[in-house]
N, C-alpha and C positions, 0 to 999 in steps of 0.2 A: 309760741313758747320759745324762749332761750337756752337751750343747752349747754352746761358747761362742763369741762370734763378734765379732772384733775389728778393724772396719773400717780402723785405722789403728795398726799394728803400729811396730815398729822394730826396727832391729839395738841393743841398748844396749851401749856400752864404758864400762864403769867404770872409772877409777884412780883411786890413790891417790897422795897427796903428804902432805909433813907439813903444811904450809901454805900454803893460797891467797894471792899476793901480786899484785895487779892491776899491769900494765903491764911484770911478769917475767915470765924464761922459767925453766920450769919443767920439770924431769925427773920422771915417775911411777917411782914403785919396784915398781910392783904394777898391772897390767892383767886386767882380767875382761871374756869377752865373750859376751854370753847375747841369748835372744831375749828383747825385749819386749813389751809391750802389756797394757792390762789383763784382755781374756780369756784370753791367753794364761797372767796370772800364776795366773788363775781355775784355769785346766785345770790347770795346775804344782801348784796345792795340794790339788785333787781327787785328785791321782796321787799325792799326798802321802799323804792320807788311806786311799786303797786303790779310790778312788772310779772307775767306768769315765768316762771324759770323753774326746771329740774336739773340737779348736778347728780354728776355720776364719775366713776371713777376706781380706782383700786384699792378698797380696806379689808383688814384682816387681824385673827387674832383678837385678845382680851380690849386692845386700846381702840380695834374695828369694832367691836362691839358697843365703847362708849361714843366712839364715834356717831355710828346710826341713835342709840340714844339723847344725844346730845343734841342731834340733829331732826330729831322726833320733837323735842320739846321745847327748842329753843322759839322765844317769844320775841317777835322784834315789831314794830312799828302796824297798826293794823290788826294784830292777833295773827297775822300770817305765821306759820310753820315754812322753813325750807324744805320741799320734796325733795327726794333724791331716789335714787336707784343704780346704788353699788355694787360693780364685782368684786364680791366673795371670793378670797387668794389664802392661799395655804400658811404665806407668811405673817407675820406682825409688821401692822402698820405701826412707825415711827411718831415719836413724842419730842417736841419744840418745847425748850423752856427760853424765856423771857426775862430776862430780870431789869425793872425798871424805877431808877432813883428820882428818890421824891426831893431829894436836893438839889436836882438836876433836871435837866429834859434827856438827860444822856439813858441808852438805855442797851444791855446786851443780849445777845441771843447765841443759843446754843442748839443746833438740829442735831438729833441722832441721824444715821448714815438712813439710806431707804432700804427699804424691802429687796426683797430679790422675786424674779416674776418669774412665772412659766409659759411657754408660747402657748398652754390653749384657754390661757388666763387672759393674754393680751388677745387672741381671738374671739373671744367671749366678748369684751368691751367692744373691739370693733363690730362683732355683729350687734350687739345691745341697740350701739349708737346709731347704726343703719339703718334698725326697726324702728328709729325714734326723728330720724331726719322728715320723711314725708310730712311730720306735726310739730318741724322746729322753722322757726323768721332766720335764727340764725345760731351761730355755731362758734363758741370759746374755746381756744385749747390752750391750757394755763400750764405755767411752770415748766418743773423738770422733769427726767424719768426716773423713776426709784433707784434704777439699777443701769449697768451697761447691755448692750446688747438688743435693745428694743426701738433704738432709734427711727426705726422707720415707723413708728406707730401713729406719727401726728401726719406725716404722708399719705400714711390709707386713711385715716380719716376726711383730711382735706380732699382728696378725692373721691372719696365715698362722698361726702356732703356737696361737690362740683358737679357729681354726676346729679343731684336731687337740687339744686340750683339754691343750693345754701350756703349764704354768704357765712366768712371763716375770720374769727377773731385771731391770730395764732401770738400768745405772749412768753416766749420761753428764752431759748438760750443755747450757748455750746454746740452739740452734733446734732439736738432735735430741733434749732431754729435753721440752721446750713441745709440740713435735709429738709424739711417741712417746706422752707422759700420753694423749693424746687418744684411744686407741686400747685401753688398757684396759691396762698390766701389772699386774703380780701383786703386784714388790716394787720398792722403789725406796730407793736409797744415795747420794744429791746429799753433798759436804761444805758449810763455811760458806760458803765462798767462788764454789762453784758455786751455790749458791741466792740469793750475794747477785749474783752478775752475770749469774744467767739472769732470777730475779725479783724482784732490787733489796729483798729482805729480808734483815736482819742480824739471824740466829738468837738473837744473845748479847744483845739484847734483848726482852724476852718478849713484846710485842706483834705482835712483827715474826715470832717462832716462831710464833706459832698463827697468822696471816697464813699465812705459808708454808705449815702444814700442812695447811689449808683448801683452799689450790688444790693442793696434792697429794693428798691424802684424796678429795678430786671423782674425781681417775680410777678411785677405785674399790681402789688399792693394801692388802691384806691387813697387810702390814707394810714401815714408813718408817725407813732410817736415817739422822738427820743428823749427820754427823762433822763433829768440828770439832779435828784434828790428836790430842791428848794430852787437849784438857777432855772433859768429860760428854755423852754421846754422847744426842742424842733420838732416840729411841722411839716408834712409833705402832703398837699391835698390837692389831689384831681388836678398836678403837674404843678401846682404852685407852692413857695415854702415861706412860712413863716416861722417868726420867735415870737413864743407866748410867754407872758412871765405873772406866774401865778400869783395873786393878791398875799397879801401879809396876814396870817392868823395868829390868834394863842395857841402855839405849838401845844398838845397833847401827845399822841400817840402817831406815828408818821403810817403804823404796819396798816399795811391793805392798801394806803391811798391810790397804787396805780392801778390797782383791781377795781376798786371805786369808780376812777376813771373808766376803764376799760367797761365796767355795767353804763355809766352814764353815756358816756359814746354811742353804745348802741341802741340806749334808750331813744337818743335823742337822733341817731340817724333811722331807727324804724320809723320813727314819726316827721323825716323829712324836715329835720331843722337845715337852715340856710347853712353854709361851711363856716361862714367866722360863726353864728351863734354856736353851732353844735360844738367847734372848740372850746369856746368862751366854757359853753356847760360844760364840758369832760374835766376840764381843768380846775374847775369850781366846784365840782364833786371831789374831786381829791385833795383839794383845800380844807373841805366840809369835813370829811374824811380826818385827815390829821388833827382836826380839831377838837377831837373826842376819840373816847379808850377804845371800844369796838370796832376792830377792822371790819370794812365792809358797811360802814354807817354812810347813810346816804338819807339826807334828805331834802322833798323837793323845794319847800319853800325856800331853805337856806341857800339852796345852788343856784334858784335863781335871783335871791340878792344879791349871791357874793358873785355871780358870771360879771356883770357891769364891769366890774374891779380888775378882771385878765387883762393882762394889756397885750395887744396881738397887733405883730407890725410882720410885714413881708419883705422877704429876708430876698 
């Protein structure tokens, strides 16, 4: 089993409109309402692929509610249902809207702020996740923290799951990816934009990439991905770096794709694929991904046509 663990979820409503006009009212022709979060899109494309995965995490409140409903009956590929097992928090988990023009591929989003937590809320999780490592391959920790103050949560986990020899996805940002490095995971997926404003390095000049991979490569990570939206993705595997440059799709929907990635990755490193193939596939899962409306869409035949297409040269 896969664990993935999603401190800071949301209800997302997506519409659609033909086009955004600031300061009009506007009618959607088309409303979609899904759970979000990035472990959750994790679990969603594990389930995709045939993969057993439970996510788990912090909801609460009328929108935690539709969440676990949402998450009860959602039907994706297979008749699989996503499992989960959520801590229950005092607060209301937060609601994502979307707004996506059909005139365009252009598309906006707006989060509410996160929840606010209590320490024996974030203890609770942590022990949850503890009784559940013994029966987990391996271990996701997605996104941000609802709130301030709980920074060290992705720490005790990583170490909880280091003590029970369970390797550690960690994809987040700001003070929980600074903190979390220091603790030892396995893999790590910052984009440009997260590594320029956790550690004020801009990837798309080279000086500033190997900077960055420096203090990432410290905590000891197996393999680094840095995305930077549609360009050439860097690469750090098992001390060697490459540029991967994802194939060309009909743009849909871009939300999930590196969560997509991030399931595919360790779809394909449970099962010991070669280093270039398993790139090829992560990459081509997030391709697959952008290429249709549901985050967290993954599927296998598709990834493994469009992997051929990666182009992966060593940097």
């Amino acid at each position: 089993m896969i664990l993935s663990v999603t401190p800071n979820p949301m209800l997302d409503k997506t519409l659609w409109l033909s086009q955004l006009q600031f300061g009009k009212t506007h009618r959607a022709h088309r409303l979609e309402e899904i759970t979000g979060g990035k472990g959750i899109n994790v679990s969603r494309a594990l389930r995709n692929l045939g993969e057993n995965t439970l996510a788990t995490g912090f909801i609460g409140g009328y929108t935690g509610a539709v969440i676990r409903r949402l998450l009860d009956a959602e039907k994706i590929p297979h008749d699989f249902v996503i499992p989960h097992d959520f801590v229950e928090i005092a607060a209301t988990t937060r609601i994502g809207f979307t707004l996506m023009e059909t005139d365009s591929t252009r598309h906006t989003a707006v989060f509410e702020p996160g929840h606010q937590l209590q320490a024996q809320e974030v203890a609770k999780l942590v022990e949850c996740v503890s009784e559940r490592l013994p029966q987990c391959r391996a271990l996701a920790l997605c996104g941000s923290m609802p709130c301030e103050g709980f920074d060290h949560l992705y720490v005790d986990l990583i170490r909880a799951a280091r003590q029970a020899n369970v390797p550690v996805f960690l994809d987040s940002y700001h003070a929980p990816l600074r903190h979390g490095l220091a603790a030892g995971p396995n893999f790590l997926k910052p984009n440009r934009d997260e590594v320029l404003n956790t550690f004020g390095f801009d990837v798309r000049r080279p000086a500033d990439l190997q900077q960055a991979l420096a203090q990432l490569v410290q905590a000891g990570a197996q393999y680094i991905f840095i995305t930077d939206g549609e360009r050439p993705v860097h690469v750090f595997a098992n001390d060697r770096q490459y540029v991967a440059t994802p194939p060309a799709i009909d743009y849909v929907n871009a939300l999930g794709s590196g969560d997509t990635m991030v399931a595919a990755f360790l779809y394909g490193w449970l099962r010991n694929m070669p280093e270039e193939e398993l790139i090829r596939f992560a990459l081509a899962a997030g391709a697959v991904n952008a290429a249709h409306d549901m985050p967290g869409y993954a599927n296998l035949a598709e990834i493994k046509a469009l992997a051929p297409r990666v182009h992966l040269q060593r940097a």
